[in-house]
mmCIF entry with sequence, helices, sheets and N, C-alpha, C, O atoms, coordinates in Angstrom:
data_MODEL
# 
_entry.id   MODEL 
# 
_entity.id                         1 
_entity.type                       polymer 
_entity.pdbx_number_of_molecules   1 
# 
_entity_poly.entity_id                      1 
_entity_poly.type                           'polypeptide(L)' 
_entity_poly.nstd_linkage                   no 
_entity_poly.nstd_monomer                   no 
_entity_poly.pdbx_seq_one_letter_code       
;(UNK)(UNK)(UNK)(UNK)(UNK)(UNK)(UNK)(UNK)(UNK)(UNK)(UNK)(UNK)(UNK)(UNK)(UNK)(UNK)
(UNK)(UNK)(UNK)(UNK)(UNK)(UNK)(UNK)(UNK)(UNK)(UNK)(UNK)(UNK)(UNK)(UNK)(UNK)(UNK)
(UNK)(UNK)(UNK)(UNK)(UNK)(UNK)(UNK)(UNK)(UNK)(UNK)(UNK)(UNK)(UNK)
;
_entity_poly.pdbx_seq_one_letter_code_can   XXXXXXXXXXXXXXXXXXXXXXXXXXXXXXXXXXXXXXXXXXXXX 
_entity_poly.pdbx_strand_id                 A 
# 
loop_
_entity_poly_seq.entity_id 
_entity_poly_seq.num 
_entity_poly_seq.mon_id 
_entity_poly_seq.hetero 
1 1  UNK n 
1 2  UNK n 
1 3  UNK n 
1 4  UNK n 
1 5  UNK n 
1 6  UNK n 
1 7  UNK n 
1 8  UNK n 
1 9  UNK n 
1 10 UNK n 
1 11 UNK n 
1 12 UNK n 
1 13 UNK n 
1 14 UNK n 
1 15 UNK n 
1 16 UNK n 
1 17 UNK n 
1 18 UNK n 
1 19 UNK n 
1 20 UNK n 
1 21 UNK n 
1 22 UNK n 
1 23 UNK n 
1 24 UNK n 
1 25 UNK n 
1 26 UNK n 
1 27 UNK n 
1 28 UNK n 
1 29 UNK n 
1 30 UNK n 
1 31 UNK n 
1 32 UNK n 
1 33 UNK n 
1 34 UNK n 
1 35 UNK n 
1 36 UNK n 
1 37 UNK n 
1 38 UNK n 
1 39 UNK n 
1 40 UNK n 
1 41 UNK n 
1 42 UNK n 
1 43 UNK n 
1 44 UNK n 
1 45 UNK n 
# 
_struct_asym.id          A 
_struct_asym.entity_id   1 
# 
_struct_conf.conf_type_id            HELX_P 
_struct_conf.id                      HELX_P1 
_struct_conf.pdbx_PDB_helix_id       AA1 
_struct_conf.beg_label_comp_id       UNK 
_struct_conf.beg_label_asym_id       A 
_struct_conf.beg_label_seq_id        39 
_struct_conf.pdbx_beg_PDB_ins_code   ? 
_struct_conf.end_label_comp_id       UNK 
_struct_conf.end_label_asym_id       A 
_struct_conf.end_label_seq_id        42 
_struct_conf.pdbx_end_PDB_ins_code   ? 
_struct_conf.beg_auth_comp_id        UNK 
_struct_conf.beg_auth_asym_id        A 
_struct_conf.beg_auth_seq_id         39 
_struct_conf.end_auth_comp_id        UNK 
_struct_conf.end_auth_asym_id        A 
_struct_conf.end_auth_seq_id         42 
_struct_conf.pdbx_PDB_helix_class    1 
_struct_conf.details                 ? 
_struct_conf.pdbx_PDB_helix_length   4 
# 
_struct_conf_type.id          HELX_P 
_struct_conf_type.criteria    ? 
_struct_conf_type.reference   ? 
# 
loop_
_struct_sheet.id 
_struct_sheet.type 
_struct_sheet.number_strands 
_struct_sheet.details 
AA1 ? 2 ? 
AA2 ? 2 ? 
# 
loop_
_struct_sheet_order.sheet_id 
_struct_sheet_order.range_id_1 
_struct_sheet_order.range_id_2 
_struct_sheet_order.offset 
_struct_sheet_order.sense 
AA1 1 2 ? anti-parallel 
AA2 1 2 ? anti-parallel 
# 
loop_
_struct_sheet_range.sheet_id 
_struct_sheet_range.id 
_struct_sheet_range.beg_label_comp_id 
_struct_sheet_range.beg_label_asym_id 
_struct_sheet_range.beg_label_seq_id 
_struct_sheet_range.pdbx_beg_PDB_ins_code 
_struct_sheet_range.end_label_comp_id 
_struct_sheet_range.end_label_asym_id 
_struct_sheet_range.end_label_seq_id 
_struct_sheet_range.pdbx_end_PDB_ins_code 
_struct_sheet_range.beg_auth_comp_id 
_struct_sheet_range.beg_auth_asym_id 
_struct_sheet_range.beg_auth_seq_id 
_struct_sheet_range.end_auth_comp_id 
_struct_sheet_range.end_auth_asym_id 
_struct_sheet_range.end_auth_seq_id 
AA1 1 UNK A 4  ? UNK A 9  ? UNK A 4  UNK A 9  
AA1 2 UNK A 26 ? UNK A 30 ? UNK A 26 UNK A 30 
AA2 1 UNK A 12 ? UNK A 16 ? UNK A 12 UNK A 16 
AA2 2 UNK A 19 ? UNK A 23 ? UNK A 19 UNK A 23 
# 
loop_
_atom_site.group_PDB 
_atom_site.id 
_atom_site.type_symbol 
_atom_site.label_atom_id 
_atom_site.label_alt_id 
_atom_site.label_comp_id 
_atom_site.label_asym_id 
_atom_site.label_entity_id 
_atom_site.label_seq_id 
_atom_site.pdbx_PDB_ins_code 
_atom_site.Cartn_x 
_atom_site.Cartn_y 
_atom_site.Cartn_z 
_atom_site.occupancy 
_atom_site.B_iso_or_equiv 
_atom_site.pdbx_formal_charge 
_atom_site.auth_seq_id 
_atom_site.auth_comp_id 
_atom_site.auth_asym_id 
_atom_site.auth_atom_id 
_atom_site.pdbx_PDB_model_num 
ATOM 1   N N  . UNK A 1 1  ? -2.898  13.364  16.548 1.00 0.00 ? 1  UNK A N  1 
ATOM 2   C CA . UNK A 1 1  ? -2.705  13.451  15.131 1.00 0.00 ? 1  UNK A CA 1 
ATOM 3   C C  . UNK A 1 1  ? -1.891  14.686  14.743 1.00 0.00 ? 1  UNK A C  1 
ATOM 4   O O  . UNK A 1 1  ? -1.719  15.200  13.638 1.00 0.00 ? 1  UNK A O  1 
ATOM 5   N N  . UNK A 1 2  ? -1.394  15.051  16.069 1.00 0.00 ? 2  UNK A N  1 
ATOM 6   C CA . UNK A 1 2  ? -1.025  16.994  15.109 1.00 0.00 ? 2  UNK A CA 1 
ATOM 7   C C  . UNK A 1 2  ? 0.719   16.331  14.936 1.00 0.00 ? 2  UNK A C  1 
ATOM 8   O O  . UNK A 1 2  ? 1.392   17.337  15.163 1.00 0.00 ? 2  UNK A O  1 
ATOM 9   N N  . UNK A 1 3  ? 1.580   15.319  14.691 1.00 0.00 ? 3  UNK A N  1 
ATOM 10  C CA . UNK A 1 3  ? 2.244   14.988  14.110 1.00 0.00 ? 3  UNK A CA 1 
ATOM 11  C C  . UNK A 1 3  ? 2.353   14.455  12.673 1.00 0.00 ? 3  UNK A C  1 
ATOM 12  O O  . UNK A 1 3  ? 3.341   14.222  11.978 1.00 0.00 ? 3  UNK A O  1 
ATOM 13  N N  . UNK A 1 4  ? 1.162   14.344  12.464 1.00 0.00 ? 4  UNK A N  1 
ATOM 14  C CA . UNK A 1 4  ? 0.862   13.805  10.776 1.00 0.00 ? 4  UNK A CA 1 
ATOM 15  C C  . UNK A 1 4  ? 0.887   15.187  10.107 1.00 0.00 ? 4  UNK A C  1 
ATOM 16  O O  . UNK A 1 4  ? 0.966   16.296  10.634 1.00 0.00 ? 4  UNK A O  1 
ATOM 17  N N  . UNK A 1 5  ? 0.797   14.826  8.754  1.00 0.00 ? 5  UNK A N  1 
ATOM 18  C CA . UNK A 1 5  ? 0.295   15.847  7.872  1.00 0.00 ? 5  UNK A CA 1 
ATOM 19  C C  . UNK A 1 5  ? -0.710  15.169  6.786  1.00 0.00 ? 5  UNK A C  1 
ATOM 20  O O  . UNK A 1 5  ? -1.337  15.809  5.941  1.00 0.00 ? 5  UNK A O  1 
ATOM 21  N N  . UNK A 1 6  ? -0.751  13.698  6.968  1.00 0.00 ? 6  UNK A N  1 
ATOM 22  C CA . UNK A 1 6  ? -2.124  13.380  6.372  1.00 0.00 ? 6  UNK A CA 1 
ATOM 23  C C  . UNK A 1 6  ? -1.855  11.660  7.325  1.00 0.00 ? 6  UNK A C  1 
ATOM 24  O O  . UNK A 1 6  ? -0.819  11.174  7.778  1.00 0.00 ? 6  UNK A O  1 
ATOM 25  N N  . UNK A 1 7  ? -3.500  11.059  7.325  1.00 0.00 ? 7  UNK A N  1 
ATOM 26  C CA . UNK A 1 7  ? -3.211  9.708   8.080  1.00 0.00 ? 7  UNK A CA 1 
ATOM 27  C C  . UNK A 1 7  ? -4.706  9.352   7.493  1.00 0.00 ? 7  UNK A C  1 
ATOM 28  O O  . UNK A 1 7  ? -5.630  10.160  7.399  1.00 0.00 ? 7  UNK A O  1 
ATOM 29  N N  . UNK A 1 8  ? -4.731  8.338   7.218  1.00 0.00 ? 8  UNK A N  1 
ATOM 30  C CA . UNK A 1 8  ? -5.800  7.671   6.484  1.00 0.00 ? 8  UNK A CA 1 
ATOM 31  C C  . UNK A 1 8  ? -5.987  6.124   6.589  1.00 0.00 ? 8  UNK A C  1 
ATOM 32  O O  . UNK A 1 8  ? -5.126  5.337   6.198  1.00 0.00 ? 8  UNK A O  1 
ATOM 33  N N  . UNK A 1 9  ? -7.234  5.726   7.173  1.00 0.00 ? 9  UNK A N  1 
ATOM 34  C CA . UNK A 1 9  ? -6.950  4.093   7.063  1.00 0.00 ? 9  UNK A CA 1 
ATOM 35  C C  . UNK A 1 9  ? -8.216  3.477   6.403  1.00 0.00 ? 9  UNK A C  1 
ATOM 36  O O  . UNK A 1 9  ? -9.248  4.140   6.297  1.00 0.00 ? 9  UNK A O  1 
ATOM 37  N N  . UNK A 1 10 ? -8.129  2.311   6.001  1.00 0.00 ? 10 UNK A N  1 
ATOM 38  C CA . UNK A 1 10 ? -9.138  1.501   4.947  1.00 0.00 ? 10 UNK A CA 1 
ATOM 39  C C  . UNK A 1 10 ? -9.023  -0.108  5.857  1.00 0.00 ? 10 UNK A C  1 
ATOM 40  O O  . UNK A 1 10 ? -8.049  -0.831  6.067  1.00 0.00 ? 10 UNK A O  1 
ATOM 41  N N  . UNK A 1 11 ? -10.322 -0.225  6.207  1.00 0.00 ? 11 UNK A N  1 
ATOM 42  C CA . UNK A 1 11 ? -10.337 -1.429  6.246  1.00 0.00 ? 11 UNK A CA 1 
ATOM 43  C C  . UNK A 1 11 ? -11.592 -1.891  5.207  1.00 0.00 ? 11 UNK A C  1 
ATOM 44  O O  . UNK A 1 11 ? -12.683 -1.355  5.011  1.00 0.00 ? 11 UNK A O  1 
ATOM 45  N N  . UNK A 1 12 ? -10.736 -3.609  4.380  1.00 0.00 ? 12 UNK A N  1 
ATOM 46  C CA . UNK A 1 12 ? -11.784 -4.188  3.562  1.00 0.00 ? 12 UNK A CA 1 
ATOM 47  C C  . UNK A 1 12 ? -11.991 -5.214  3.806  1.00 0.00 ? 12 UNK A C  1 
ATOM 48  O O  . UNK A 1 12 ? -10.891 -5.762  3.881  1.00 0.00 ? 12 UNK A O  1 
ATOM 49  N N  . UNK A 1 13 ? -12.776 -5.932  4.005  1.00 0.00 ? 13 UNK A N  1 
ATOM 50  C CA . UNK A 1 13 ? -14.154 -7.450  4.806  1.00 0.00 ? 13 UNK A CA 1 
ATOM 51  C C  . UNK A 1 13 ? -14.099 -8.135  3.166  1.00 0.00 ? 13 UNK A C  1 
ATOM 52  O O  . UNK A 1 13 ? -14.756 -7.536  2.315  1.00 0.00 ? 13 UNK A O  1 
ATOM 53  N N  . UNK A 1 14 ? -13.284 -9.435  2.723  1.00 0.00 ? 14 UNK A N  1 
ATOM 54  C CA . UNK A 1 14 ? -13.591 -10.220 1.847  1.00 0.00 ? 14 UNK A CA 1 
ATOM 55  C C  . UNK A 1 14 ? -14.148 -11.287 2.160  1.00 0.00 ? 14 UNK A C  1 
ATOM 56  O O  . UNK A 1 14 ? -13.385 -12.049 2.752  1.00 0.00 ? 14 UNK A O  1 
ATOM 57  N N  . UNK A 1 15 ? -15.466 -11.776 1.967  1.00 0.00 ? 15 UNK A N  1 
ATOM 58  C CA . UNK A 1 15 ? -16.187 -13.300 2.102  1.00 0.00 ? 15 UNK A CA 1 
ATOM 59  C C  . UNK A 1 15 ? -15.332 -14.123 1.478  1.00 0.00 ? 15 UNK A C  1 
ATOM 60  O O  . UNK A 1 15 ? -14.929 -13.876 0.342  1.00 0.00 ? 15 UNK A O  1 
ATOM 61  N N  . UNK A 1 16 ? -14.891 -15.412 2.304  1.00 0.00 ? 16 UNK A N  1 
ATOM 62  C CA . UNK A 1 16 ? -14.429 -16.365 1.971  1.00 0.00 ? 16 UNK A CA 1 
ATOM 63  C C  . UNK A 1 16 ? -15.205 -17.603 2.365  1.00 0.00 ? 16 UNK A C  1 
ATOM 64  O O  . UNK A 1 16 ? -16.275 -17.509 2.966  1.00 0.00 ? 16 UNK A O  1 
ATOM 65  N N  . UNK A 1 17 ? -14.571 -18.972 1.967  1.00 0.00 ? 17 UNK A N  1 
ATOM 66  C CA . UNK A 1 17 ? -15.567 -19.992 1.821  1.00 0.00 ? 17 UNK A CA 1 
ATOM 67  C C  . UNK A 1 17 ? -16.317 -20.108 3.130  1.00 0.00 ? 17 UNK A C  1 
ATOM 68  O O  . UNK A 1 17 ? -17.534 -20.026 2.963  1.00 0.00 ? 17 UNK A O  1 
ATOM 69  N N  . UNK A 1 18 ? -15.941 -20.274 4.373  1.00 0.00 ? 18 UNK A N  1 
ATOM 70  C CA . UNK A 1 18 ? -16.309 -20.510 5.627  1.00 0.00 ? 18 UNK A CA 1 
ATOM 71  C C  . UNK A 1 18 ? -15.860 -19.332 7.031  1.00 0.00 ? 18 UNK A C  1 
ATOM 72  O O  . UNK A 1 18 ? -15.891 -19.526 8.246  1.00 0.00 ? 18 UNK A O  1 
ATOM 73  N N  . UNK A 1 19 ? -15.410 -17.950 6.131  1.00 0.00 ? 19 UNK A N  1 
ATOM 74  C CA . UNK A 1 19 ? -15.214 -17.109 6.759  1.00 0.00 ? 19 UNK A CA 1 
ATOM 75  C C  . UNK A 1 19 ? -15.131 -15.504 6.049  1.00 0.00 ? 19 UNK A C  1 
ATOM 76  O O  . UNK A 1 19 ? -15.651 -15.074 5.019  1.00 0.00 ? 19 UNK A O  1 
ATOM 77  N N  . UNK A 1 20 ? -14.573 -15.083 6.693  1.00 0.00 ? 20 UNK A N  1 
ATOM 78  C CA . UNK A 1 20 ? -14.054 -13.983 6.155  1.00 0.00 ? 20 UNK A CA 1 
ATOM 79  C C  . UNK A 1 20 ? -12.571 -13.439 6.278  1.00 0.00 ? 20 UNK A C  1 
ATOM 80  O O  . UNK A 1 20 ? -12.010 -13.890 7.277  1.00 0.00 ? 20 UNK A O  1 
ATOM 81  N N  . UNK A 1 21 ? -11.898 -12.695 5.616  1.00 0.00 ? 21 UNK A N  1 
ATOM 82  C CA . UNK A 1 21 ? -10.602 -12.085 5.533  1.00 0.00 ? 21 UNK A CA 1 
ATOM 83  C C  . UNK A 1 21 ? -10.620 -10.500 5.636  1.00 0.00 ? 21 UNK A C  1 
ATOM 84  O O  . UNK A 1 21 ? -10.910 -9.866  4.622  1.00 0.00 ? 21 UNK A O  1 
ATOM 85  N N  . UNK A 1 22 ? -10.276 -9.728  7.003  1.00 0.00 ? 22 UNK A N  1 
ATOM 86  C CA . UNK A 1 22 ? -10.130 -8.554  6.713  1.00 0.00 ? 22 UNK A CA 1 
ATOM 87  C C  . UNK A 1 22 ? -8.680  -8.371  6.649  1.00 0.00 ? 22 UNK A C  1 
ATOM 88  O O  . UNK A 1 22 ? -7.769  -9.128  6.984  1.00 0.00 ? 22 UNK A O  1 
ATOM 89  N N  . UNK A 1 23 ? -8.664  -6.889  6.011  1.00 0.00 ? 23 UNK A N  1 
ATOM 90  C CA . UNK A 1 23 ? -7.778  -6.116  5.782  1.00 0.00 ? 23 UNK A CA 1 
ATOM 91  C C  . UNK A 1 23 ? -7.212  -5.252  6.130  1.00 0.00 ? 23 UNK A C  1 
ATOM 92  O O  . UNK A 1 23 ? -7.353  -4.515  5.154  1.00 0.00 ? 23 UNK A O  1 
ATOM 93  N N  . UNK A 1 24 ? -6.427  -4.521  7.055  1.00 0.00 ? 24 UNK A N  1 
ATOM 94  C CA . UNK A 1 24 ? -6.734  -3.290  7.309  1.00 0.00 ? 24 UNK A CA 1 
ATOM 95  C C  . UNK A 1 24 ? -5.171  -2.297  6.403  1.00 0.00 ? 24 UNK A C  1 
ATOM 96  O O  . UNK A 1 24 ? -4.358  -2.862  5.671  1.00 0.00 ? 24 UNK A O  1 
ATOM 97  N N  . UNK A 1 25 ? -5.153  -1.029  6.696  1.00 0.00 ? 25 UNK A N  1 
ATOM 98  C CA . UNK A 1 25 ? -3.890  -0.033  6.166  1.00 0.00 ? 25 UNK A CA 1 
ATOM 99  C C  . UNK A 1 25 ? -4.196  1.068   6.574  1.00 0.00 ? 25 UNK A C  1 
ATOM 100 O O  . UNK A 1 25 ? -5.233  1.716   6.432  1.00 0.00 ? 25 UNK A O  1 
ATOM 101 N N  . UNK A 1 26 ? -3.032  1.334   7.224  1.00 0.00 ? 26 UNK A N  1 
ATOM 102 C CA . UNK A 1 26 ? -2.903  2.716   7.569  1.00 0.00 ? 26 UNK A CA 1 
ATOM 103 C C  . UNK A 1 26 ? -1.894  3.496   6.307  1.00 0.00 ? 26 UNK A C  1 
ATOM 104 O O  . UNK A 1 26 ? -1.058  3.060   5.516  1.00 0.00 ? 26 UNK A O  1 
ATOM 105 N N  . UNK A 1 27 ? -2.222  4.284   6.472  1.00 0.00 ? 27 UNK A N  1 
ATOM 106 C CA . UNK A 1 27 ? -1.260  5.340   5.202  1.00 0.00 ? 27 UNK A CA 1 
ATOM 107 C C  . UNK A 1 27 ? -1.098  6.901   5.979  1.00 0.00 ? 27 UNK A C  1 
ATOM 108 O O  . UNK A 1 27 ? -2.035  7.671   6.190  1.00 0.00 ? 27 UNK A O  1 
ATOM 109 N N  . UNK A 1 28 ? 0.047   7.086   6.263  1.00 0.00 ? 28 UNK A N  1 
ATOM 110 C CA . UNK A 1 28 ? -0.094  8.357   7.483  1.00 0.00 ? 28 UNK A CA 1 
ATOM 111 C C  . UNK A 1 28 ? 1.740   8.847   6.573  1.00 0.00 ? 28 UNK A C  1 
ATOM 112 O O  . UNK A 1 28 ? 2.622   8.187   6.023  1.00 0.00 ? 28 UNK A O  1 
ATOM 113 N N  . UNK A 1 29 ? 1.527   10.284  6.868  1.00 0.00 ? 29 UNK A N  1 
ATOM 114 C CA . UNK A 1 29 ? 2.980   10.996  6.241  1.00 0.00 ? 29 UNK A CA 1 
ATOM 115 C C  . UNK A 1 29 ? 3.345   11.739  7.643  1.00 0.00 ? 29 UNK A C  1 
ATOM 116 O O  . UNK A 1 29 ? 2.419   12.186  8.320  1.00 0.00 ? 29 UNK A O  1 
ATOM 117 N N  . UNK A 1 30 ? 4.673   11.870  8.073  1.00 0.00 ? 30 UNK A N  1 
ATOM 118 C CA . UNK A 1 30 ? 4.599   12.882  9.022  1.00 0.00 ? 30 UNK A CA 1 
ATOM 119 C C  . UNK A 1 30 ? 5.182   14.480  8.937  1.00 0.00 ? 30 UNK A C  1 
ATOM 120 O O  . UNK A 1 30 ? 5.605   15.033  7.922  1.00 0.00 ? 30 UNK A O  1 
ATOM 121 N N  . UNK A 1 31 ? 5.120   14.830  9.770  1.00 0.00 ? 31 UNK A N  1 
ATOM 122 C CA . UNK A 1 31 ? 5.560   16.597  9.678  1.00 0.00 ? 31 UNK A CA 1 
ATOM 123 C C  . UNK A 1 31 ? 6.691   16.963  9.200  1.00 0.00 ? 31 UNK A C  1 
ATOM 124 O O  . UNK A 1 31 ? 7.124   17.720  8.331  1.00 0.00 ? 31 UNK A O  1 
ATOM 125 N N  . UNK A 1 32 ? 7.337   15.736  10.531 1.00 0.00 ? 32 UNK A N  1 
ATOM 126 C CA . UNK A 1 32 ? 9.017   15.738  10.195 1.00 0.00 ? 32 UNK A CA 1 
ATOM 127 C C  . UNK A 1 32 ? 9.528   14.464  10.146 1.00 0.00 ? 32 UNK A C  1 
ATOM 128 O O  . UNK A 1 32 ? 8.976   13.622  10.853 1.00 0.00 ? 32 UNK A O  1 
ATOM 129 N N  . UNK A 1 33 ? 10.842  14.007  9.189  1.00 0.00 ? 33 UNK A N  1 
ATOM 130 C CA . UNK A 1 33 ? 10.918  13.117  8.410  1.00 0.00 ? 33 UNK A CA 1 
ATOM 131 C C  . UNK A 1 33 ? 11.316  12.267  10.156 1.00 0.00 ? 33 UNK A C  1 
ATOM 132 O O  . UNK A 1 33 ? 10.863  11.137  10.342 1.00 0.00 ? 33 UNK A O  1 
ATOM 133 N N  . UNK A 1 34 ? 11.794  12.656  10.792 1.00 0.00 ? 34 UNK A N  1 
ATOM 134 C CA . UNK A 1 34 ? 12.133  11.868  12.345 1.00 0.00 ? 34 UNK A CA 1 
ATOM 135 C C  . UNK A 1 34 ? 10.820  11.514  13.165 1.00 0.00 ? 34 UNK A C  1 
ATOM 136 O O  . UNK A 1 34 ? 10.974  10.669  14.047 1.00 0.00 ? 34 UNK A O  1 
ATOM 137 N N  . UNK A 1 35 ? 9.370   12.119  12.969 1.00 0.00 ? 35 UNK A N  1 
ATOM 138 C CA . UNK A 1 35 ? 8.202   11.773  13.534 1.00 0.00 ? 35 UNK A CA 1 
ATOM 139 C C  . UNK A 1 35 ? 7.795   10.770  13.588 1.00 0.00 ? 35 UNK A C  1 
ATOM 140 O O  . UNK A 1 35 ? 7.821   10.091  12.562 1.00 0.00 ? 35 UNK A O  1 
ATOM 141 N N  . UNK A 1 36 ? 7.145   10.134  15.001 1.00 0.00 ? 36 UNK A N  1 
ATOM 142 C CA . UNK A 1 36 ? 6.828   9.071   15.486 1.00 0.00 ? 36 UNK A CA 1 
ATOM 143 C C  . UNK A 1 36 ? 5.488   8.467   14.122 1.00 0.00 ? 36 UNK A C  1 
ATOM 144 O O  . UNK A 1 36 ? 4.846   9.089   13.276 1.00 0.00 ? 36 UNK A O  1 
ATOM 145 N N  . UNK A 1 37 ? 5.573   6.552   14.620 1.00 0.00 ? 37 UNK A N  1 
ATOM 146 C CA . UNK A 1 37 ? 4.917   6.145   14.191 1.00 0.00 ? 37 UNK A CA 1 
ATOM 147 C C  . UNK A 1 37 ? 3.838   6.126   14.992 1.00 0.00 ? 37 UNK A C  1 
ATOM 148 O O  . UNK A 1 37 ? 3.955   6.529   16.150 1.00 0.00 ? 37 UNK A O  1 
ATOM 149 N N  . UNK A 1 38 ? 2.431   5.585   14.436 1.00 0.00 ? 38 UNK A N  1 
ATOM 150 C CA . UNK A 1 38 ? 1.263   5.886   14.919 1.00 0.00 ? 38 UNK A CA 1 
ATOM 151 C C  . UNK A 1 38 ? 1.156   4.594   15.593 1.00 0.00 ? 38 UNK A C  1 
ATOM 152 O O  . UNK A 1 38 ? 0.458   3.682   15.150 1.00 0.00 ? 38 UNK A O  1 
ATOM 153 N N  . UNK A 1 39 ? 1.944   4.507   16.813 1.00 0.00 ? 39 UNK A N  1 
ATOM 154 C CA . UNK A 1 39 ? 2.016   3.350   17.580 1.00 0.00 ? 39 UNK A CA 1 
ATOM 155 C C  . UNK A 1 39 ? 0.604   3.130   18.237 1.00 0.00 ? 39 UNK A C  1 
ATOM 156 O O  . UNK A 1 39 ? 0.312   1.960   18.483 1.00 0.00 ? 39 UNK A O  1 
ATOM 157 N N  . UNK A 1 40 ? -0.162  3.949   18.500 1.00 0.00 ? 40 UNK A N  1 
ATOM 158 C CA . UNK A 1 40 ? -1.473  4.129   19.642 1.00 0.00 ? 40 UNK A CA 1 
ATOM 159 C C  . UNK A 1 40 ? -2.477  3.428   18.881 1.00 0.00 ? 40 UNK A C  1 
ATOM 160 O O  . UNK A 1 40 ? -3.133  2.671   19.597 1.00 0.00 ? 40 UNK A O  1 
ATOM 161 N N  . UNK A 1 41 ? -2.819  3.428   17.647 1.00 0.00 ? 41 UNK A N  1 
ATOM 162 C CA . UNK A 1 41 ? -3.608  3.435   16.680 1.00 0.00 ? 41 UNK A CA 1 
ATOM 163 C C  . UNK A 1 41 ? -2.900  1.599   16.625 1.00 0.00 ? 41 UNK A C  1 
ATOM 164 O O  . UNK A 1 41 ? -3.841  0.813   16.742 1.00 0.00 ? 41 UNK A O  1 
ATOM 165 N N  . UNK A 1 42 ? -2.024  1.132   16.533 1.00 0.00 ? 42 UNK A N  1 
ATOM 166 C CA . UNK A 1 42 ? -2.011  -0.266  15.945 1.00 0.00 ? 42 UNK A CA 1 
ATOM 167 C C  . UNK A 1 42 ? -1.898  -0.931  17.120 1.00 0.00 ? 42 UNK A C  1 
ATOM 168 O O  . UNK A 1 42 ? -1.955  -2.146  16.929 1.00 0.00 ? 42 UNK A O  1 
ATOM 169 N N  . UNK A 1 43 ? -1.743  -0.597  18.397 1.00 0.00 ? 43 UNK A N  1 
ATOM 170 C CA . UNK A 1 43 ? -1.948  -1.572  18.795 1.00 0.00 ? 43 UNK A CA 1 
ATOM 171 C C  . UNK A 1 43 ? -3.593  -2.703  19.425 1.00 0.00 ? 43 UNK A C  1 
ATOM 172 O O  . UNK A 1 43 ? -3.816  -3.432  20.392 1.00 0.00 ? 43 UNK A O  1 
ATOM 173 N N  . UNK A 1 44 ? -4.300  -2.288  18.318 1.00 0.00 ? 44 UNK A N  1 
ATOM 174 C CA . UNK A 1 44 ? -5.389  -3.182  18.060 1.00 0.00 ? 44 UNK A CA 1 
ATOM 175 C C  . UNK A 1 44 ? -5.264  -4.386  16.988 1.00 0.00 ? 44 UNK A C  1 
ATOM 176 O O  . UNK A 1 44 ? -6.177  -5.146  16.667 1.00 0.00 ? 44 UNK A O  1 
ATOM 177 N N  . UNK A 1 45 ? -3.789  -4.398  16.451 1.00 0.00 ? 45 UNK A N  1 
ATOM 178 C CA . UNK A 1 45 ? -3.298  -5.886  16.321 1.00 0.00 ? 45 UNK A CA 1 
ATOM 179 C C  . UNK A 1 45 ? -2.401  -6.957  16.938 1.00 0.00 ? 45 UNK A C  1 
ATOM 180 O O  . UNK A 1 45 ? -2.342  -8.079  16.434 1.00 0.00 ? 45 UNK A O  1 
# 
């Protein structure tokens, strides 16, 4: 994380008729405007 200068994620669980729908978001700023994306972190999609 010591490339961010802020990184924040939200996941939200909506009940639907015969399931559910999550959500997820990352929201991350970096140090420098050329700094990597938070590739490590997504690839759990």
């Amino acid at each position: 994380m010591q490339h961010y200068k802020s990184y924040a994620t939200t996941i939200q669980v909506v009940s639907e008729n015969e399931g559910s729908l999550v959500k997820w978001i990352w929201e991350y700023e970096n140090l420098q405007e050329d700094g990597p994306t938070p590739s490590k972190i997504t690839w759990i999609l």
